[in-house]
C-alpha positions in Angstrom: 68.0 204.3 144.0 67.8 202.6 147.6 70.6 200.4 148.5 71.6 197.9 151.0 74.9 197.7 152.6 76.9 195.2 153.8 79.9 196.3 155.6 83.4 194.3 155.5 83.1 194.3 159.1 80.1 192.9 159.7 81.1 189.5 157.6 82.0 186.2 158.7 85.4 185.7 159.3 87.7 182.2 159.9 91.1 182.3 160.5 93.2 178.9 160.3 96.3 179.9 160.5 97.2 179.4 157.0 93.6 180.7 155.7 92.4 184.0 156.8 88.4 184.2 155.2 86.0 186.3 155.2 82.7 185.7 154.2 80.4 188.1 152.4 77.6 185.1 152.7 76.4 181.8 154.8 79.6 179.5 154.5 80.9 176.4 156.5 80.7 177.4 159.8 79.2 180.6 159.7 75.7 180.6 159.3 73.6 183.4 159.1 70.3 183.4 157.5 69.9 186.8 156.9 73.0 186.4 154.5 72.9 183.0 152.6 73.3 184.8 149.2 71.8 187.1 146.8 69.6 185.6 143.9 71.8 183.4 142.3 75.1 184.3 144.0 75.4 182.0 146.4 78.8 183.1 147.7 81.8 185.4 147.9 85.3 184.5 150.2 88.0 187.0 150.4 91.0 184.3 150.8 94.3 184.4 152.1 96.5 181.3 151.8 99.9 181.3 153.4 103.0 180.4 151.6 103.5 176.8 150.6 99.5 175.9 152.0 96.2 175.6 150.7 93.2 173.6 150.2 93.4 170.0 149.5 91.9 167.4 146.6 87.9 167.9 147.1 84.9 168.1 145.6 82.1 170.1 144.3 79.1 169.4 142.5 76.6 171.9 141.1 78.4 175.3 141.1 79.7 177.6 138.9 82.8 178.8 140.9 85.3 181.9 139.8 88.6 182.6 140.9 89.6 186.4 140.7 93.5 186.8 142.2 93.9 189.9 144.1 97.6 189.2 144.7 100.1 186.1 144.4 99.5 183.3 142.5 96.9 180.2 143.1 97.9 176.6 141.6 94.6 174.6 140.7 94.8 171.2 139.8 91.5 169.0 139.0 90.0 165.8 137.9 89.0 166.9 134.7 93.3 167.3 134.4 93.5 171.2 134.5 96.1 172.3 136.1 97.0 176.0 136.2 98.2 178.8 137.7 96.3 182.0 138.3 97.8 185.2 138.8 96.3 189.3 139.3 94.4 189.6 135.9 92.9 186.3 135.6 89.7 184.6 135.8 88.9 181.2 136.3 85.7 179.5 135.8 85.1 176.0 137.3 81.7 174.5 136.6 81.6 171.8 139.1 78.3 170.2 137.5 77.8 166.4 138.5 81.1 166.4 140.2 84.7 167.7 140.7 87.5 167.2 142.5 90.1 170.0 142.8 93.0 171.1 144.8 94.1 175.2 145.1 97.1 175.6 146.3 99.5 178.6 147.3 102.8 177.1 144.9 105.0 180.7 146.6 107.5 179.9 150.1 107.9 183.1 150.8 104.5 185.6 149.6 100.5 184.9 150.2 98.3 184.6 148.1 95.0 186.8 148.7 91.8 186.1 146.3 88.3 186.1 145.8 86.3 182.8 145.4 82.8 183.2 143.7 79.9 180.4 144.2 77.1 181.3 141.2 74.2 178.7 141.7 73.8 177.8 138.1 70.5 177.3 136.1 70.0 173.5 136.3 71.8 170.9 138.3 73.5 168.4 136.0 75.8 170.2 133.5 78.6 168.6 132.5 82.1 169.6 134.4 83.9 172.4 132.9 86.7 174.6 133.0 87.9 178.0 131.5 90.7 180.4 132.4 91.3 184.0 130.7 93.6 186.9 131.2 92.1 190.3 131.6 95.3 193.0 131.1 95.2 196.0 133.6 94.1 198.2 130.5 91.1 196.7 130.1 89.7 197.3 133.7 91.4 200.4 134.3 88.5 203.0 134.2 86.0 200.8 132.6 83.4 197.9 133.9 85.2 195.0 132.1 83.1 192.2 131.5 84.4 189.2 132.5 82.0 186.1 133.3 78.6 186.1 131.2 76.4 183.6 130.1 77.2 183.6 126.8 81.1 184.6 126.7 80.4 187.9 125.6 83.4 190.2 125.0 85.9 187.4 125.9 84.7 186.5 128.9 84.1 183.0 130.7 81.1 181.4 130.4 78.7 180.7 133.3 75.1 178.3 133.4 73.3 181.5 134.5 71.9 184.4 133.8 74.2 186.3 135.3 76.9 188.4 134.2 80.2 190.1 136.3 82.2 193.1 135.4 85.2 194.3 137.1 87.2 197.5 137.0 89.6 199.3 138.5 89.6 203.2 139.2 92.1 205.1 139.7 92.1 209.1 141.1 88.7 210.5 140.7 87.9 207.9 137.7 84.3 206.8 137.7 82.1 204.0 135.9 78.2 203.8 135.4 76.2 200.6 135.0 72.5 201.1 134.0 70.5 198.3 135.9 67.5 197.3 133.8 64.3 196.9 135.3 63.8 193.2 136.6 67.4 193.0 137.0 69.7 193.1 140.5 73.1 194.2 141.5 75.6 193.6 143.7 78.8 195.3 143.9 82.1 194.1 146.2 84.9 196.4 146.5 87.9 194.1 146.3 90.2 196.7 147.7 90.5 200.3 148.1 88.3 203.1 148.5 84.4 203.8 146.5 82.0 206.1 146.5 78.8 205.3 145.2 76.5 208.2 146.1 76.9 209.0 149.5 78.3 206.2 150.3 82.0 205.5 151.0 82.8 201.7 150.6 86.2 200.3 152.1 87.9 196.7 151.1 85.3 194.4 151.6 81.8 196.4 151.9 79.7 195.4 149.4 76.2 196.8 148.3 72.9 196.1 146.8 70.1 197.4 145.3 67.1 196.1 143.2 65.9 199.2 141.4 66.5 199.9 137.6 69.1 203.1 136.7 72.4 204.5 136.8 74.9 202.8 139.4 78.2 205.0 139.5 81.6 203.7 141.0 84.3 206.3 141.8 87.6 206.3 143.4 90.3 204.3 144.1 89.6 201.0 144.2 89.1 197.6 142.4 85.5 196.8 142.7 83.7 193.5 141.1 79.6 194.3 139.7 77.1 191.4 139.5 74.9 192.2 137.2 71.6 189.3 138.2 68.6 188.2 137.4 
């Protein structure tokens, strides 16, 4: 199964002081057109927000975006009058549709708060705004692709405009997972932090890969990896 890699290293990377991003593809100011997404995944920032900061009230429009906390807690606020907080286990789902305002913020004084934000393009502009939020216990992803956003809101999942779908898991010793990629169908994986092997490949904290061919993808090791399953 050929595969592309993208190492952690070779991302771009912003530091604010009180944000520290990386980007997996094209965002703000770091453009590279070699990297402005993968088929409907538009983008993927590895976040970390600095105690009592974070991003002020502003808007989206025409985005499915996902929230996956790594570590700390995030405070979202919006003008549809959510207003949570997400912690290690949850998933948030924000479609932005005709328009959105929302504020994340870091509510701790003292820890960061390090996360994942997910950009899917969805399938039409002009949905309507909506939000979603679930808890995914440790059990669940522990040694087995857990889905979590799908088009439908399979298995408990949030629901996405696209025909996408996103599992994560997390390994443990020499614990390993297979996905079965279907012909016509396209992966990306992300390891969110810790060591993978998939084939002869070792993956650190941030390396992602890809592939496009149909059969058996298998994650081992120690790590907490996030699977796009695309089409």
């Amino acid at each position: 199964m050929p595969i592309t890699l993208r190492r952690a290293a070779d991302r771009g990377h912003a530091d604010h002081g009180w944000l520290n991003s990386f980007h997996t593809f094209s965002f703000a100011d770091y453009h590279d057109p070699a990297h402005m997404g993968f088929r409907a995944l538009r983008v993927i920032n590895d976040d970390t927000v600095a105690p009592a900061r974070g991003f002020g009230t502003h808007g989206h429009r025409d985005m499915e975006i996902i929230s996956y906390v790594l570590d700390g807690e995030l405070a979202h606020k919006d003008s549809m009058g959510n207003g949570s907080v997400i912690r290690p286990g949850d998933v948030q789902r924000m479609s932005a549709g005709t328009g959105v305002m929302h504020s994340e913020q870091n509510p701790s004084r003292t820890a960061p708060v390090h996360f994942l934000q997910i950009w899917i393009v969805p399938d039409r502009r002009g949905h309507a705004p909506g939000y979603e939020q679930i808890h995914v216990p440790l059990d669940e992803r522990r040694g087995r692709l857990r889905l979590v956003a799908s088009p439908d809101g399979a298995e408990g999942s949030v629901t996405i405009h696209q025909d996408a779908r996103l599992y994560a898991t997390v390994l443990t010793g020499d614990a390993a997972v297979t996905h079965t990629l279907a012909p016509g169908r396209h992966a990306w994986l992300h390891v969110a932090r810790g060591t993978a092997q998939v084939g002869e490949l070792t993956l650190a904290a941030g390396d992602a890969i890809s592939t496009s061919d149909p059969g058996a993808l298998t994650i081992r090791g120690d790590a907490e990896v996030l699977l796009f399953d695309l089409a």
